[in-house]
N, C-alpha and C positions, 0 to 999 in steps of 0.2 A: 465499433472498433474491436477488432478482432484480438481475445486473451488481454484484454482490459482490464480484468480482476489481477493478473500478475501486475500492471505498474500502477494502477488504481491506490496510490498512499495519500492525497491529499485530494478534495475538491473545490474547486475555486471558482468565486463566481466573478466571470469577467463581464457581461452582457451589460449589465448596468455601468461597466464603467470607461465600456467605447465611445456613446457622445456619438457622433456620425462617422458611421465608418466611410462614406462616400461609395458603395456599394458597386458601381458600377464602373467607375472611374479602374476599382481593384478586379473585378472579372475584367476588365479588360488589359489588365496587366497579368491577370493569372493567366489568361489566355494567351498572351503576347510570348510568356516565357517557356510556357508548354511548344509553342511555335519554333523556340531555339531549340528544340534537341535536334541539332543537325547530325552530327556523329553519336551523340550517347544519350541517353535519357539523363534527365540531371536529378540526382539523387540527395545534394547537400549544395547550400544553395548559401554565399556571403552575402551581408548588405553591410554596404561601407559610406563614407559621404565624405565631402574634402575635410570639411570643419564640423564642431559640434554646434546642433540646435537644427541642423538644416532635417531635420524629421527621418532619419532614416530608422528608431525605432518605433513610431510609430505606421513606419510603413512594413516594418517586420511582421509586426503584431497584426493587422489589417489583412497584409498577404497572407500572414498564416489561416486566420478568422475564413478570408474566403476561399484559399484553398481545399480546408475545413468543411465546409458549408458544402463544396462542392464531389465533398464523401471521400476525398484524400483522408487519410490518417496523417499528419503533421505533428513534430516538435521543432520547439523555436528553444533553442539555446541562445543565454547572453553570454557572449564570449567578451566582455565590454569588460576586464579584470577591473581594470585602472576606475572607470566609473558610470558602475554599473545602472541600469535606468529600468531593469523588467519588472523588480519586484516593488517597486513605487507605482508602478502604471499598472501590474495586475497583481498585487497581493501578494500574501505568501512570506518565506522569510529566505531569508540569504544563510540561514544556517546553516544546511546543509544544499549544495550545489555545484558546479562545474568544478570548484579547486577543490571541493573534496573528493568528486572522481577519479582527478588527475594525480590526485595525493596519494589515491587509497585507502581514504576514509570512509566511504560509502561508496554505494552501488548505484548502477543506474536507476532499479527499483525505487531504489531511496529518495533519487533526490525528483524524482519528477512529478509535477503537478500533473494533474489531472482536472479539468476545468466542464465549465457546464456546457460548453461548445460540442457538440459530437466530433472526435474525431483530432482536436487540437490538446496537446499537451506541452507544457513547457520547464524548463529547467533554470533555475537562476544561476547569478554568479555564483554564489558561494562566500565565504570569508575575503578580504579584500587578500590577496597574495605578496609579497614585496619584489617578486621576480615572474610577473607577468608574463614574460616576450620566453623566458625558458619552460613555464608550464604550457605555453600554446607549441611549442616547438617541440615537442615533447615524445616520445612513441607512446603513454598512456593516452594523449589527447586523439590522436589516430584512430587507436583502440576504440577508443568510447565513442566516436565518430560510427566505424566500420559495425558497432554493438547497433547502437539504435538505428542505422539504417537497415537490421534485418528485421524491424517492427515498426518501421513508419515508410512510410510512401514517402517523407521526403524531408530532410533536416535541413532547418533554414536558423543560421547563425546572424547575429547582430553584434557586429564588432565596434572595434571602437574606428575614430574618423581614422582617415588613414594618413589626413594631413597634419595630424597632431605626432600619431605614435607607428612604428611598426607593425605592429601587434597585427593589425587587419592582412600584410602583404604576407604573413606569417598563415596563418590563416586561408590565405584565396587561395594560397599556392594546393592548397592538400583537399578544396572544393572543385566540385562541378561546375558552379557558375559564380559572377560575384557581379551583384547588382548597385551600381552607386548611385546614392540619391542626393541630388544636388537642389538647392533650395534659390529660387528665380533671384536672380540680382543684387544675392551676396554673396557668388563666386565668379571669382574671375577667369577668362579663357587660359591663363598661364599657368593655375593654381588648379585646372581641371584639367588642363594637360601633365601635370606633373604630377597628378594621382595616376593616370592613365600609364602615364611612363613607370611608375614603379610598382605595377599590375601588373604588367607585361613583362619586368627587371626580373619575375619568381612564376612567369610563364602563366600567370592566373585567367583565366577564361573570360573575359567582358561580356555577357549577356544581354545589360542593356543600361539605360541611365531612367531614372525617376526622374523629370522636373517638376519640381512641389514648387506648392505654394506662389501659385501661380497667377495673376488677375484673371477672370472670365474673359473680359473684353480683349486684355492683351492675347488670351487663345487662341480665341477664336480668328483672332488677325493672322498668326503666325500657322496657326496650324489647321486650317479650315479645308485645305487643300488633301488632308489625311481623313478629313472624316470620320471626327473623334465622337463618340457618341456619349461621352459622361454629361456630369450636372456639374460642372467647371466649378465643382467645390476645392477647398484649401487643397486637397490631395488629388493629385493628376497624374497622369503619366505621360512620358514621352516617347507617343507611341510612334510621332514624325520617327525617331533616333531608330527604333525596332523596325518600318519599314525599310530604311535604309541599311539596315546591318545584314537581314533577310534579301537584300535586293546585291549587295555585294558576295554575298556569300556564292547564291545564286549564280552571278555572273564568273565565279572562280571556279565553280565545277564545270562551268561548260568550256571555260578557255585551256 
């Protein structure tokens, strides 16, 4: 990682406490999203999901790990104010983090991990805020945004759901891409349309959908036709949803 020693202030070890990252189920999602840069390269990257628990930090952290792995420089920001989940899953303390940036309490420098991954660093909440939705909407939040994408290959935020709080549509709107990860058969067609609807209400870019948590057998039934090649572990992607958005786009440049 290139000038490591300027943000190199803590080192943290995550490797011991991924458990199975499903390794290839995630190359085939990093590779899926490298595929959307149809107009721009995508530089800062949302993950949202309708509700909480359906894994979409776990699928931050994973994405980032194999982005990582694959000699990207990555930071994964929790933008997750209200309730945050990064620094329980890899360490570290919420003392200094994102609402201290936004405040002006510290510095990028300051608040970023450094982890034993090559190439992955991350930044916690910070102090819990009581005005959320004004520190993401913010022109410091931009700021710290447009900072670290001229030292990482690619910032990927973790918001919170988007069918709880606003905060996420706050957010997609000022990213590149915003990836929502939906967890198999506890959402409904209505409740994933009306995240859809209010991504699209602040012009946010859809990239693609996760569907987690998924059964093998039921995959393999639905999605056999695509030619998925993971180990139809708990973490999957939906990469049916990625050929179909590739296959429409496609068909609008040439009509």
């Amino acid at each position: 990682m290139q000038n490591r020693g300027a943000f190199m202030t803590k080192i943290i070890n995550v490797k011991d406490k991924l458990g199975n990252p499903a390794e290839e189920a995630y190359r085939v999602l990093r590779t899926n999203i490298q595929f959307c840069n149809f107009d721009s390269k995508i530089k800062t990257l949302a993950i949202t999901s309708c509700n909480p628990g359906e894994g979409k930090t776990t699928t931050a952290i994973n994405l980032s790990i194999s982005m990582a792995m694959s000699g990207m420089k990555i930071l994964l920001i929790d933008a997750d104010l209200r309730k945050p989940a990064l620094v329980k899953r890899l360490g570290g303390t919420n003392a200094v983090g994102l609402t201290n940036l936004i405040s002006g309490q510290a510095s990028l420098q300051d608040a970023i991990n450094y982890t034993d991954v090559d190439g992955f660093c991350y930044i916690t909440c910070g102090p819990t805020p009581p005005n959320p939705a004004e520190l993401l909407s913010s022109e410091r939040f931009d700021e710290i945004i447009n900072e670290a994408k001229k030292h990482f290959d690619m910032v990927i935020i973790d918001t919170p759901p988007l069918g709880s709080v606003i905060d996420c549509a706050i957010i997609s709107s000022r990213t590149d891409g915003t990836l929502i990860v939906i967890k198999s058969k506890a959402v409904d067609y209505r409740s994933a349309m009306r995240v859809k609807e209010q991504l699209e209400k602040v012009n946010a870019r859809i990239i693609g959908v996760v569907l987690n948590k998924l059964d093998r057998k039921e995959y393999r039934y639905y999605y056999s036709p695509y030619e998925y090649y993971g180990n139809g572990s708990a973490e999957n992607t939906g990469k049916g949803w990625f050929r179909k958005h590739r296959k429409q786009k496609a068909q609008k440049q040439e009509a």
